[in-house]
N, C-alpha and C positions, 0 to 999 in steps of 0.2 A: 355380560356384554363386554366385548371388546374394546379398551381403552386405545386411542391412537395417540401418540405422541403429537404435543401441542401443535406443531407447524404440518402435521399430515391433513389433523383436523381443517387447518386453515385453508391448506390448498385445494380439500375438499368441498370447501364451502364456498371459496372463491370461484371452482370450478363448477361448479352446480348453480353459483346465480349467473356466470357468463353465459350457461348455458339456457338457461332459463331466457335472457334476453336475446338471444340469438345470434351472441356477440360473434368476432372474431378474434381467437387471439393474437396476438401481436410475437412474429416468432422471433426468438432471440437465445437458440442454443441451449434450450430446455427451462428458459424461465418465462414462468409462465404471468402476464398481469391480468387482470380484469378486465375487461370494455362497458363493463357497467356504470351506467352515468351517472357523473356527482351530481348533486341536486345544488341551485345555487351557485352562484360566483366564484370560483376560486381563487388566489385565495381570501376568505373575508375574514380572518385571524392570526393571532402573529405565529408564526414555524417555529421550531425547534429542529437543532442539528447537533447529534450526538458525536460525541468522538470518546477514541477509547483508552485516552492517554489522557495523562495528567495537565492540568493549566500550565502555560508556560515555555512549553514543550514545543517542537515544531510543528507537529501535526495541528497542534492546539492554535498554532500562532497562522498557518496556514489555511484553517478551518475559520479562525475573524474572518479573513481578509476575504473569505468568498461569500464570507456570511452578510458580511457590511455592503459588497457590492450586493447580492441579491434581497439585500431590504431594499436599499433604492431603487430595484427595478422592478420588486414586487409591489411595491407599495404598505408591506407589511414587515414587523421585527422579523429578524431569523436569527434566535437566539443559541447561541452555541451552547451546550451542556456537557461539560466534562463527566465522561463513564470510565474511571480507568481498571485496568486490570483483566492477566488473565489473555495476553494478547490482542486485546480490543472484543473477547468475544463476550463478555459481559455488554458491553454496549451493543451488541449485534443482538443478545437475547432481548435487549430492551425495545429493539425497534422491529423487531420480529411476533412483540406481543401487542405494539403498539396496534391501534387503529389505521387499517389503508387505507387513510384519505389526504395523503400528501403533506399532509401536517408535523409529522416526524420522519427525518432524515437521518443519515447518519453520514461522516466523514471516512471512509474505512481504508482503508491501506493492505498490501499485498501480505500481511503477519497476519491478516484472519483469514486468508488461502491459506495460507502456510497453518494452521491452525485447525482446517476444516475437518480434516479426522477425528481430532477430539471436539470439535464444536458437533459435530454426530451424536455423540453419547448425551448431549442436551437436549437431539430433538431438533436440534437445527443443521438445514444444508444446506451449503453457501451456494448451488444451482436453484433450489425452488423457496427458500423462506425470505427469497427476496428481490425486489425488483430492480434492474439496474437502470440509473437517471442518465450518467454519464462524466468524464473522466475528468480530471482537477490539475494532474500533473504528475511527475517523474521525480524523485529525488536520488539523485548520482550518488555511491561511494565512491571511497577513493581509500586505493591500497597503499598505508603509508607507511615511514620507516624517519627516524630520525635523517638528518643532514650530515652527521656525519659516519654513516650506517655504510658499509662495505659494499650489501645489496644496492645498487645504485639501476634495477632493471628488474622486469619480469624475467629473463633468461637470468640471470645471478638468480634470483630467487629458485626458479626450478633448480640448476644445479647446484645449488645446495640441499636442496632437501636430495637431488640422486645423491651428493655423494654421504647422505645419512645423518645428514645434520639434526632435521628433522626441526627448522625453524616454527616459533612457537609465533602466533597473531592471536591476536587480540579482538573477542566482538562483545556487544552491549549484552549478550548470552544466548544461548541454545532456542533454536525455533526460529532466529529473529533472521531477515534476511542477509544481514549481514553475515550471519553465519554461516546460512544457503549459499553468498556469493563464493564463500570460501571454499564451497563444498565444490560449486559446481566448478569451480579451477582445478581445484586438484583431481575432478574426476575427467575433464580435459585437458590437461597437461600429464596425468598420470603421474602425478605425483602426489609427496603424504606429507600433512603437516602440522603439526600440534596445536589444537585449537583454548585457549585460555577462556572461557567464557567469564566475563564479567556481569555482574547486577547493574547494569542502566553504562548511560556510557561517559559517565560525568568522571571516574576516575582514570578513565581509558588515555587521553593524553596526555595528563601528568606523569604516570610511569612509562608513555613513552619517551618523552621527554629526560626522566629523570634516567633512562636506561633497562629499568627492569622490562622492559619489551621491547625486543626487538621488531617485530609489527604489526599494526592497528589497522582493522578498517573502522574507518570515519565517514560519518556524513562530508557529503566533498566543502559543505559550506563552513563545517568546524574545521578542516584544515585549511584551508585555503586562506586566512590571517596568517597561521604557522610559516603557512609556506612563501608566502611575502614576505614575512620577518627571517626567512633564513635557518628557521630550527627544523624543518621537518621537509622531507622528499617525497614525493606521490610516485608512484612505480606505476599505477593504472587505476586509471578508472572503470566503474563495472557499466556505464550507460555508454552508448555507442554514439551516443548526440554530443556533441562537446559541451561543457558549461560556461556560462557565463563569469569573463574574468579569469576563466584557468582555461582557455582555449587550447594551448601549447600542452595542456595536457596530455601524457598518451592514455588511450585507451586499451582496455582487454583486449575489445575487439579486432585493434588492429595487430593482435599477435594470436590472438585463438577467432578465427572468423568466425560470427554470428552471435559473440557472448554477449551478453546482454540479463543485470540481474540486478536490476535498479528498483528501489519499493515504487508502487506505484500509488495514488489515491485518486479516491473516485467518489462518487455518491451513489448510497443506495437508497430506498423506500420499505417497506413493509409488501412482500408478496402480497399479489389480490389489489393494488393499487388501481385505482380506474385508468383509462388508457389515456383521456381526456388530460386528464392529471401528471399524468407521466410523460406528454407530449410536451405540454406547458412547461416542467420543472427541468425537461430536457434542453428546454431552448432556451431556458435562462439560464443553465448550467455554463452551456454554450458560451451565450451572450457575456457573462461576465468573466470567462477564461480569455475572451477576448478583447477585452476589455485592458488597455495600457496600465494604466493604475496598478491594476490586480495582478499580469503578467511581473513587472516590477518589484512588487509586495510578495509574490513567490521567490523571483530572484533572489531574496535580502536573505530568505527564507532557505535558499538552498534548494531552491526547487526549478524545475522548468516546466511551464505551463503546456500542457495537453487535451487537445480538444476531440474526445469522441463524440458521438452518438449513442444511442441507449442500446441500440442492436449492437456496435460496434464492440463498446464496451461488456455486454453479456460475453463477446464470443472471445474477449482478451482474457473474461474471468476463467473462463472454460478451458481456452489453452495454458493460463497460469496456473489454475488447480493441478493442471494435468502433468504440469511440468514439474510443479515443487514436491508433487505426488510422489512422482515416478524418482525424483530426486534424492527424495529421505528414503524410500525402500530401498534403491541402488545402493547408497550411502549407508546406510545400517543406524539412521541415524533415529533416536528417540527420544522423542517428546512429549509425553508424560498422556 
């Protein structure tokens, strides 16, 4: 007998009880949920919400703060559960085995799109092993260069790399968006630049600082103390939204129109989730992104608050796979 890889099983099983009740499914660019109805109250136990980075971290610190607000409006704990490693896709296999009944969540971020090729070879794909709730927010880099760096612009920047310099930057390492953002610059400007990957990005602005790099991309909220204190310059930001506090910022986009390559996080469910459930988890998703407190608490964060819908957000995963896809083949780039 033919074995199906874990998440085919699933989808098969999900689809065979929807259809069994005569459900309708709910369309949102090839993910597919359940409409079969939870039995009982929703929810009457406490949630778990997975993340796939370490405590402390910002995704970690990001993922409290929406957790905190949706206890108090579910009436139930929503316990954050650190999964890290592996680009978050360990935590993606965990909530992809879990049980669909709204109960486990995950916090995920645009590095498990970027990762979606080899999350395949698990068994899982980021269009069907999972349902999308809806979006959390945006977090800006920002292309930086010490304060007293000759580069003082995105056009310096280009010409230098034409006339062969072949400036070296700095990201937290290979696969991660930040590295993508770099990618997708130079394959829009046409130009080539030495990329330095580092292991996480904690030593990334002390050797900017100290000299041995010439430029970093940063989370825009770890530069943005540097660059009030004077030691560091922002040449561009990769989100086309200004941020909060470095408004005077320029942006990519206002030199390569339409750039935009900012991580994005979102929440998702376990494919096959009831629709009842996913309606529910939607509108609190919502509700607490809009919510001052929580907008704020991303702020501090580095983040800018972003309110999708569960359709809306399916069809951003859709265009995002598609783009970091088409990105790394263009790019020659490999990720293990």
């Amino acid at each position: 007998m033919k074995r199906f890889p874990l998440m085919t099983r699933r989808s098969l099983i999900g689809f065979g009880a929807s259809v069994a009740a005569s459900a309708t499914l709910i369309p949102g660019a090839g993910f597919a949920q359940s409409a079969v109805a939870q039995s009982g109250p929703f929810p009457a136990r406490p949630l778990r919400l997975l993340v796939g980075f370490s405590a402390g971290g910002g995704a970690d610190a990001i993922a409290r703060t929406v957790a905190a607000r949706l206890s108090a409006q579910l009436g139930q704990n929503v316990v954050v559960e650190n999964r890290p490693g592996a680009s978050s896709t360990i935590a993606a296999g965990v909530l992809a085995e879990s049980p669909a009944d709204g109960y486990t969540l995950m916090l995920a971020d645009s590095s498990l799109l970027i990762a979606a090729r080899a999350m395949q070879k698990t068994g899982l794909d980021a269009r069907s092993s999972f349902a999308p709730i809806g979006a959390v927010a945006t977090a800006p880099l920002a292309v930086a260069v010490r304060a007293d760096s000759p580069l003082r612009s995105l056009e310096d920047l280009a010409a230098s790399a034409r006339r062969g310099e072949s400036p070296s930057y700095a990201t937290s390492g290979i696969g991660t968006v930040h590295h993508l953002a770099m990618e997708l610059l130079q394959v829009r400007a046409s130009i080539r630049l030495n990329h330095v990957p580092y292991r996480g990005a904690a030593q990334i602005v002390p050797d900017l600082l100290g000299g041995q790099l010439p430029i970093a991309v940063l989370s825009a909220a770890a530069a943005l103390g540097h660059v009030k204190a004077g030691r560091i310059r922002v040449l561009g930001l990769t989100s086309p939204e200004p941020f909060a506090g470095a408004e005077d910022w320029r942006r990519i986009a206002d030199w390569i129109p339409g750039f935009d390559a900012s991580p994005r996080l979102f929440v998702l469910a376990p494919a096959g989730t009831p629709a009842g459930v996913v309606t529910r988890l939607e509108r609190e998703v919502i509700a607490a992104i809009s919510d001052t407190e929580v907008v704020q608490g991303l702020s501090k964060q580095g983040a800018v608050a972003r309110r999708r819908s569960a359709a809306e957000l399916a069809r951003d995963i859709t265009e995002e796979l598609d783009r970091w896809d088409r990105l790394v083949r263009d790019a020659g780039i490999v990720l293990g």
